[in-house]
C-alpha positions in Angstrom: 0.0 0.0 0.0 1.6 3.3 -1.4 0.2 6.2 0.9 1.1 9.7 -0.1 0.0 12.9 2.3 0.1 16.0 0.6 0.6 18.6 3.3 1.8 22.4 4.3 3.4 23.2 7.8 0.2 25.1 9.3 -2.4 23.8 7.8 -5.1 21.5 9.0 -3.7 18.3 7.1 -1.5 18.6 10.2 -4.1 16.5 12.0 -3.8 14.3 9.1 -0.2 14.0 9.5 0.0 13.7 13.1 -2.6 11.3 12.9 -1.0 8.6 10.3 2.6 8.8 12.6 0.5 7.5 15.8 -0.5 4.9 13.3 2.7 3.8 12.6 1.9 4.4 8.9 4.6 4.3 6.6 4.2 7.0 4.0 5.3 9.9 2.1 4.8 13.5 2.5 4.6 16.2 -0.3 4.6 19.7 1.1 1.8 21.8 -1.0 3.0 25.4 0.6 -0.7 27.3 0.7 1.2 30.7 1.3 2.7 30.4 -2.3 -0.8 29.3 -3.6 0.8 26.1 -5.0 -2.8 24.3 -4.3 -3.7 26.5 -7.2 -0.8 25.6 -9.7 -1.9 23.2 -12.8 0.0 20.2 -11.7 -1.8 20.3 -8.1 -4.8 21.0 -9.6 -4.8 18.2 -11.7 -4.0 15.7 -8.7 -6.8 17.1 -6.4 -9.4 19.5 -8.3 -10.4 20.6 -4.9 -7.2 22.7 -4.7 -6.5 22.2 -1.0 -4.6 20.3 1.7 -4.7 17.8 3.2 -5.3 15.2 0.5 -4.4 11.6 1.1 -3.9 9.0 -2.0 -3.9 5.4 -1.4 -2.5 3.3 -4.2 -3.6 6.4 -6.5 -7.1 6.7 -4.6 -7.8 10.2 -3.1 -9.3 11.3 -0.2 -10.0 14.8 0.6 -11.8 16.2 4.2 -9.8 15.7 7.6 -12.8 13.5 9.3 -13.0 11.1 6.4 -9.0 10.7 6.2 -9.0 10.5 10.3 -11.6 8.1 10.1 -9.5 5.5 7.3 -6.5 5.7 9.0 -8.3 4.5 12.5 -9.6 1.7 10.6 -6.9 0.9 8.5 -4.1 0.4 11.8 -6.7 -0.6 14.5 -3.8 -1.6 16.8 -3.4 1.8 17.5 -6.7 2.7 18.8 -7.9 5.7 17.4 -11.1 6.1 17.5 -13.3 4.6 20.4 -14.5 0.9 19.6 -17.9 1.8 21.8 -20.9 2.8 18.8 -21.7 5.7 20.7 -18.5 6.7 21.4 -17.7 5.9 17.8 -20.2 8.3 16.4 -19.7 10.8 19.5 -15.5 11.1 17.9 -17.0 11.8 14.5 -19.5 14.4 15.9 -16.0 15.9 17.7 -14.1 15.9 13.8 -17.4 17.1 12.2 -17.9 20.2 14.7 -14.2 21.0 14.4 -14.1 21.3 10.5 -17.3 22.8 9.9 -17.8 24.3 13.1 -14.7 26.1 14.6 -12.7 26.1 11.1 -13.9 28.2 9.0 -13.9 31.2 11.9 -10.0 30.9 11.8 -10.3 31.3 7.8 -12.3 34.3 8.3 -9.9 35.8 10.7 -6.7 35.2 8.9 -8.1 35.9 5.0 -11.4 37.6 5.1 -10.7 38.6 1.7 -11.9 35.8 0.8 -15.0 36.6 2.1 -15.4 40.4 1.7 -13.7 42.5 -0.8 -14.8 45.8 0.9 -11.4 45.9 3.2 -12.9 48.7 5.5 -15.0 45.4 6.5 -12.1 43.3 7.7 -11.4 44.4 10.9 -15.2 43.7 11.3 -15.1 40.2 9.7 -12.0 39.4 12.0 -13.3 40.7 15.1 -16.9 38.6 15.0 -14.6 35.6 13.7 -12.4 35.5 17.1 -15.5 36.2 19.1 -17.2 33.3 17.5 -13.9 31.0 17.6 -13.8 31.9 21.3 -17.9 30.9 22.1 -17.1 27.5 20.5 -13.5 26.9 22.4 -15.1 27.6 25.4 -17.8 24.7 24.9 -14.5 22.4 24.1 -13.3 23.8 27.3 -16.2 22.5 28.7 -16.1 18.8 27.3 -12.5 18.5 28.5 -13.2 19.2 31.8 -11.6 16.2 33.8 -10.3 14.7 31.1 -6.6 13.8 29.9 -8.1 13.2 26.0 -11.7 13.7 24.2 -12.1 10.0 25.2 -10.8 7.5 27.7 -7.4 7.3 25.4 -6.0 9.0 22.8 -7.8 9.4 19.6 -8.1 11.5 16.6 -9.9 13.7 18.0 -7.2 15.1 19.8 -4.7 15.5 17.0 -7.4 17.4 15.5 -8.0 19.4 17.9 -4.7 20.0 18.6 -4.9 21.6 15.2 -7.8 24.3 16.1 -6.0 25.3 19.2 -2.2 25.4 17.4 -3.9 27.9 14.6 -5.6 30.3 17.0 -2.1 31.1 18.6 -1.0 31.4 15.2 -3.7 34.5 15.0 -2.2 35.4 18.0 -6.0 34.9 20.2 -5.4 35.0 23.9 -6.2 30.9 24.5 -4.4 31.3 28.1 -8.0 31.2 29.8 -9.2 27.9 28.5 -7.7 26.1 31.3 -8.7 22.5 29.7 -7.8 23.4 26.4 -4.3 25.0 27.1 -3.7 21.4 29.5 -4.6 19.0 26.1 -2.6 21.1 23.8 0.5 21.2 25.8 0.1 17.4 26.4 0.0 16.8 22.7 3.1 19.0 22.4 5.1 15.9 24.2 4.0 13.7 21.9 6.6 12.3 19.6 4.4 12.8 16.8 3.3 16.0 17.0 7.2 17.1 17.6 8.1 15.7 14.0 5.2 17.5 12.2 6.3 20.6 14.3 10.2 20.1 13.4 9.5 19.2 10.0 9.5 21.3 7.0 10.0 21.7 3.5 13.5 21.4 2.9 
């Protein structure tokens, strides 16, 4: 099996990433660099129409969307436990992936490109501001759910390499986190995790 993750140091497919090395995956990596636009180049393009990272090929098969990816690799290397084997708990961890890439996401794209959204630029520091307020409502709620707990679930999962994802890129826009007690806990966990050291240390060369 010839597994290929096409990635840039940042971006969400470091879930992806993090994810397939607590697998014990052997695979390669292709850096896509997002602040060069290279998703948009013709060669990308013509690998993944979708023009984005991550994107996973198996054997030539690709797979775009974090949960979906998350969810393969869980299934595909069930020794390493990542997702709960409980149903509930099953569909409760894909609830947790849904909520963070349509939920929480798309508030961190508004705050660090809301030209995307708005060409009116005396609109941005509008767009930004409601985008970190609404960031901040939904942390708080994860806050909440990791109240007690070491991970989302009895052990690690997934969900917390996702996670670790939304909470990495809101320090990258510079949000005050340091009052999400249970957050700040699980991300600086998942900082000594081997794993998550190697995506960190690892860039395009």
């Amino acid at each position: 099996m010839h597994i290929t993750l096409y990635h840039s140091p940042g971006a969400c497919s470091m879930a992806t990433y993090v994810s397939l090395l607590e697998a014990g995956a052997d695979f390669d990596v292709k850096f896509i660099l997002l602040k060069n636009n290279e998703q948009t180049s013709p060669e990308y393009a013509a690998i993944n129409p979708k023009q984005k990272v991550p994107f996973l090929t198996v054997d030539g098969e690709g797979l775009t969307e974090n949960v979906a990816m998350q969810s393969w690799i869980a299934e595909t290397y069930p020794k390493a436990n990542l997702l709960p084997s409980d149903s509930w708990d099953h569909k409760l961890a894909l609830s947790y992936m849904g909520w963070f890439g349509s939920g929480i996401h798309q508030h961190l794209t508004r705050h660090f490109k809301p030209i995307k959204f708005c060409t009116d630029v005396n609109s941005h520091a509008d767009i930004k501001a409601k985008s970190l307020d609404m960031y901040m409502e939904q942390l708080a709620l994860v806050d909440a759910e990791l109240a007690g707990k070491t991970w989302f679930f009895d052990h690690y999962t997934v969900c917390d390499s996702y996670f670790f994802w939304i909470y990495n890129r809101g320090l990258g826009e510079d949000f005050d986190l340091s009052g999400l007690k249970n957050c700040t806990g699980h991300y600086n966990r998942m900082l000594e995790r081997d794993s998550v050291k190697k995506v960190l240390a690892h860039l395009p060369g």
